[in-house]
N, C-alpha and C positions, 0 to 999 in steps of 0.2 A: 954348564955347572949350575948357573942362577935357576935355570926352567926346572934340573932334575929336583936340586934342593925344594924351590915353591911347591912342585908336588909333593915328597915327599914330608914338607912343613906340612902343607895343607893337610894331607892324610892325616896325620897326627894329631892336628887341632881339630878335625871333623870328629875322629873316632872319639874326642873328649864331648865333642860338640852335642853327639848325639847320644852319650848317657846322661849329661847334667843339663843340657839345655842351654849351653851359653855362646856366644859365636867364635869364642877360639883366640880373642885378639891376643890374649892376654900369654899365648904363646908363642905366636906368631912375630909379633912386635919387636920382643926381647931380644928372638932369635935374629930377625933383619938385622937390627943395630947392634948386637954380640961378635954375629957369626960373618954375616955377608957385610957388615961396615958401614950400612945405610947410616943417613940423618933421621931424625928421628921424625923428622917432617917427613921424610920418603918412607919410610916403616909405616909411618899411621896411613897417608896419603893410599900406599898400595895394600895395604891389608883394607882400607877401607874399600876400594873396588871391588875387591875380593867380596866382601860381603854386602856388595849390594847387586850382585848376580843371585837368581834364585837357588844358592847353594846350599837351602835348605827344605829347598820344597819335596824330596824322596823322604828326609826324618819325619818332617811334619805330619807328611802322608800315616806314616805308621803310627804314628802319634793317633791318630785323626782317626786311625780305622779302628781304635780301643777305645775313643769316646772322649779323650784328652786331649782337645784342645776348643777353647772358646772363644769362635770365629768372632765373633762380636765383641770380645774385648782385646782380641786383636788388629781389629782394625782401630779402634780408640788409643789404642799404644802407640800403632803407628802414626797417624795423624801427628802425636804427641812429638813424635821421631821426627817426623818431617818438617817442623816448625823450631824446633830447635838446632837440630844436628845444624844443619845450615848457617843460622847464626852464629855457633861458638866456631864451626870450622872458619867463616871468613876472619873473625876477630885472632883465632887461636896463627894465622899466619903470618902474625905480625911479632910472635916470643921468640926468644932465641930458643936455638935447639935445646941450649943445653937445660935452661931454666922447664923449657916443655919435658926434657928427661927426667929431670926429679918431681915432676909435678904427678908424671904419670909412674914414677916410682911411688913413690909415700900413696897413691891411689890402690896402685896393687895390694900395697902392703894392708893398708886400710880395707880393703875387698875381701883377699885372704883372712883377717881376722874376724869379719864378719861370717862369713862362709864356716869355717871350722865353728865357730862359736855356735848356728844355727843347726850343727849334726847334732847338737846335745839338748838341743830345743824342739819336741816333738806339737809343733801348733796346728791346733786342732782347726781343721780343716770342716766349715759350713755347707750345708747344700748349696750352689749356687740360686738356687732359684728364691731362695730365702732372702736375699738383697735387691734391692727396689732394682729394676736397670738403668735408671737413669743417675743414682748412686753408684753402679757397677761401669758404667762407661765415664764417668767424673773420674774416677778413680783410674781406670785404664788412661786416659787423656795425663793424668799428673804423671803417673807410671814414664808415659813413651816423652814428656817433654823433662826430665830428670834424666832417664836412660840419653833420649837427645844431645841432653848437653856434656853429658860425658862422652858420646859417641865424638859429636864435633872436638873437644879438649883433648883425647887421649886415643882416639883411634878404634877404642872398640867397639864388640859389634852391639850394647847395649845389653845380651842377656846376665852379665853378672848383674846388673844393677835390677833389671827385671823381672827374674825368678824372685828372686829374696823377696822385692817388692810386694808381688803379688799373693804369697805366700801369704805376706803381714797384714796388706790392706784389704785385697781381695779375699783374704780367707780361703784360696784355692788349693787342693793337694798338691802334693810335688809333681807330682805327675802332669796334671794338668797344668803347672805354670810354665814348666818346661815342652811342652807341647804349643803351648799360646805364644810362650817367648821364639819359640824355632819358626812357627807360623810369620809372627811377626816380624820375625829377619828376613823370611821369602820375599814379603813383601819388598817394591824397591824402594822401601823412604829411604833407606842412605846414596842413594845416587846425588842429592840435595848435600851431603856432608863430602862429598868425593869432589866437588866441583869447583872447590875454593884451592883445595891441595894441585888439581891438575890446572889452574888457571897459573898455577907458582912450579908448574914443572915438579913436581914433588910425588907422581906416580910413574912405577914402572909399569906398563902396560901389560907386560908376554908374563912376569912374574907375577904380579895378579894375578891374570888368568889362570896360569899352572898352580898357584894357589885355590883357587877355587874348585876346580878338577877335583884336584886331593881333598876339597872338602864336601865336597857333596858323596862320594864315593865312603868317606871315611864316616860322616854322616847316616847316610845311609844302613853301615852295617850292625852299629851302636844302638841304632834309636831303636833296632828290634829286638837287641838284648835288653834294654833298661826296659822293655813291657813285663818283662820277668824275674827281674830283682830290685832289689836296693841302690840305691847310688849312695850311702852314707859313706863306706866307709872309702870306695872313690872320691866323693866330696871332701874327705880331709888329707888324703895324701894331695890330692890336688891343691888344696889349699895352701899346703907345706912349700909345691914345688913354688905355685904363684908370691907367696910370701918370701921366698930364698931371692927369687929374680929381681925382686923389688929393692929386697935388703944391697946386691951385686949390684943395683943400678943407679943406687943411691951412695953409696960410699967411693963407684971405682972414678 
């Protein structure tokens, strides 16, 4: 029952994964500790697993073959990943569940408001070549240690916080932040934020994994429709459903 469900979570969180660019947690999560009962230490612990297998390297790919993604400021993200996530996940295992439940509610809720707010803000996107590079990888570095610390605190996989980011600092199009953000979840900087939760027993192994399945697959099939439309108005139904979860996981 646990393995069928992670799969068919994962699928669901990938097919989101790979039209707006984000790694999914922020469904994934709610659902462990709603539906299967998890702590919220074991939600974040095994979705974090989940995303630190390359179960986004097939999106990225197609990302990559349209010219959207900047391999170079995704490795400066990730760096950023890898030096935070780690810290906040060892600290973050020391709250109680429940105080980590409303933390990473009022987050959702705060991520959602940002997200809809930015379908109605159309910011005009620079050449990249037009920014110094060592300004452009400054900026990635602040990016992936910000995404980091939310990663380690609440479990997910850093592209909500990343796309937006990049968008605003790096001046990148949506396309291409979401392409760089997918790339940069390939990579494995969160094996560094996984290793505090399974040191406390806080990951399930087999549902990770069948999580990840459904998300490289779900991944996969999305990332080659968003090369052909819009994601706005997916961006705000999404945003509606992540803000509902937040508002359910804050009051129940």
């Amino acid at each position: 029952m646990e393995i069928a469900t992670g799969i068919l979570l994962g699928l669901v969180s990938g097919l989101l994964s790979g039209l707006v660019g984000i790694g999914g947690g922020v469904v994934i999560i709610p659902f462990l500790v709603l539906v299967l009962g998890y702590s919220q230490h074991l939600a974040q612990g095994t979705a974090l697993l989940a995303f630190a297998l390359p179960v986004f390297g097939w999106a990225s790919w197609n990302y990559y073959k349209h010219g959207r993604v900047d391999w170079r400021l995704a490795l400066s993200v990730a760096a950023g990943i890898a030096i935070a996530s780690f810290l906040v996940a060892e600290w973050v295992q020391h709250l109680r569940s429940a105080t980590l439940t409303k933390i990473f509610a009022v987050f959702l809720i705060l991520i959602a408001a940002w997200q809809f707010w930015r379908t109605f803000r159309a910011l005009p996107a620079v050449q990249e070549e037009t920014m110094p590079s060592a300004k452009r990888m400054s900026i990635g570095l602040f990016v992936g240690i910000v995404a980091g610390a939310l990663k380690g605190l609440t479990g997910l996989g850093g592209g909500v916080i990343i796309v937006p980011l990049l968008n605003f600092l790096a001046k990148t199009s949506q396309h291409l932040a979401q392409g760089t953000s997918l790339l940069t979840m390939t990579l494995p900087v969160g094996v560094t934020a996984v290793i505090p939760y399974w040191q406390k027993g806080n990951v399930n192994l087999l549902v990770g994994l069948a999580l990840a399945g459904g998300i490289l697959l779900g991944s996969a099939i999305t990332s080659r429709i968003a090369q052909k439309m819009s994601s706005k108005l997916l961006a705000r139904v999404f945003s509606a459903t992540v803000f509902l979860m937040g508002i359910f996981l804050l009051v129940r």
